[in-house]
Each structure stands twice: as structure tokens, then as C-alpha cells.
C-alpha positions in Angstrom: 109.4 121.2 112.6 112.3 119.7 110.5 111.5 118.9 107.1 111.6 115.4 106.9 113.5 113.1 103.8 111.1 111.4 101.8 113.0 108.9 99.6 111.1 106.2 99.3 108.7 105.2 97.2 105.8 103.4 98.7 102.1 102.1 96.8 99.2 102.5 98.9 97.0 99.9 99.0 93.5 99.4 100.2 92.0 96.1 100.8 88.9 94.6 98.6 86.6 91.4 99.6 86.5 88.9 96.7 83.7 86.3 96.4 85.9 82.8 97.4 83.6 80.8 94.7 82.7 78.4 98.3 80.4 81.4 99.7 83.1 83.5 101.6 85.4 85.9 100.5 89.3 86.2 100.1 91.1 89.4 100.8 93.3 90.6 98.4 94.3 94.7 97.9 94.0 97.4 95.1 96.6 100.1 94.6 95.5 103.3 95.0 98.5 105.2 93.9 102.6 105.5 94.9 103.9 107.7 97.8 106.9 109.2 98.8 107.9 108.6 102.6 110.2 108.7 104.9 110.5 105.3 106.8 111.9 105.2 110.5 112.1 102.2 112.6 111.1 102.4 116.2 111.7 100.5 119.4 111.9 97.0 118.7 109.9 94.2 121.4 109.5 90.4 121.4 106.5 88.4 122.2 105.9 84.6 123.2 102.8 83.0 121.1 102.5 79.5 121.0 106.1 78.4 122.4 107.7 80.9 119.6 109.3 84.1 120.2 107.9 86.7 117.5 109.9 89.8 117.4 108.1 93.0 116.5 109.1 96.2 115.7 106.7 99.3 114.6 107.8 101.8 112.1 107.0 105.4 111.7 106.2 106.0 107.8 106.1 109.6 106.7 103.9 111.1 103.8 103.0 114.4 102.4 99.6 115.6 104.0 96.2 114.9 101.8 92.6 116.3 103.5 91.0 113.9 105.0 88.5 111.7 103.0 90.9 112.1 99.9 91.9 108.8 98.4 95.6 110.2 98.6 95.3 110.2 102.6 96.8 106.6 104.3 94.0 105.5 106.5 94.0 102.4 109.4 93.6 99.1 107.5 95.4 99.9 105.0 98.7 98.8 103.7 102.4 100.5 102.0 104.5 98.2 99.9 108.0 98.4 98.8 108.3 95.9 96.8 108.6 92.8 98.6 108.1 94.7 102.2 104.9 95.4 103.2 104.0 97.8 106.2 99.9 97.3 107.7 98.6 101.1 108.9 97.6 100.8 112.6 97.2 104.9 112.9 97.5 108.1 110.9 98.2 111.6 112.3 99.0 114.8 111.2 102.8 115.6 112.1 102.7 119.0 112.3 100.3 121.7 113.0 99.7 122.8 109.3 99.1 119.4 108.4 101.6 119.5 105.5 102.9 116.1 106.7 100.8 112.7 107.9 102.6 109.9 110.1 101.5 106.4 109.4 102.0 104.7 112.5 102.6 100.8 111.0 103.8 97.0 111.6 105.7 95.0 108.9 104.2 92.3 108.2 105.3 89.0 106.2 103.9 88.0 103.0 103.1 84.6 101.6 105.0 83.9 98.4 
């Protein structure tokens, strides 16, 4: 395996349920610590959802392996931000045997100002 480039630098994020004040809850997230990662772009695809096109495209978001159950280790649900750009974690895997590097399988998502 080639060494990947990790040249960005990502915060990892993991959501928390806050009380609304009304009796439900709001969703807002924590930071859990920065990253470096290597962020590729893959196949884009378009979708129809009420009448409007939505375009989607998945990205590939590299990271140094962590063991799993460490808080250093990307898990589904959570989220990478750089700066304004936001990317939700669909799947992790190990990219290589050794486990030296993790692939965070992810969508960009949009983020109210």
C-alpha cells in the first residue's frame, strides 16, 4: 500500500442530545480532538426529491489508524469539519492490513449559518 498524503487538518466531532427547554432535545456536537487526513472525492450522482435535483457526491477521508473503542478512532455518526465544510461518517474501515490507516467513508453535508 502507498502511503497516503494527509494534509489536512480535520476536528472530529461527536454528537450530544441537549434538553430543548420544550421537553425534546436539540443536537448539537463536541469536538473530540483534530486529525490529519487525506480527503478524496469520489463518483459524483444526482437525485430527484421533491421536484429538485440534489447532487451528491461521497468522499473518501483518510486518518491514521487508532484501536477500536479509542476516542481517537472516527466512528458512523460522527462528523469531520474543516472549517466551514463539514463531512457526516457513513463507515469506517481499516485501509490496510496492519491497520496503520482508517478510511472514513463520508457525505458533505450543508450547514445552517
Amino acid at each position: 500500500m502507498r502511503r497516503p498524503v494527509l494534509n489536512r487538518r480535520l476536528e472530529l466531532q461527536a454528537p450530544v442530545r441537549v434538553a430543548d427547554g420544550a421537553g425534546g432535545y436539540a443536537t448539537t456536537y463536541e469536538v473530540l480532538g483534530e486529525v490529519w487526513a487525506g480527503v478524496r472525492p469520489g463518483t459524483g450522482r444526482d437525485s430527484e426529491a421533491a421536484g429538485l435535483t440534489l447532487a451528491q457526491v461521497p468522499v473518501r477521508i483518510t486518518v491514521r489508524g487508532a484501536p477500536v473503542g479509542s476516542p481517537q478512532r472516527p466512528v458512523a455518526g460522527q462528523r469531520l469539519r474543516e472549517g466551514s465544510r463539514v463531512y457526516r461518517i457513513l463507515a469506517v474501515t481499516e485501509a490496510d492490513a496492519a491497520g496503520a490507516y482508517i478510511v472514513c467513508f463520508a457525505r458533505e453535508e450543508e450547514v445552517p449559518a
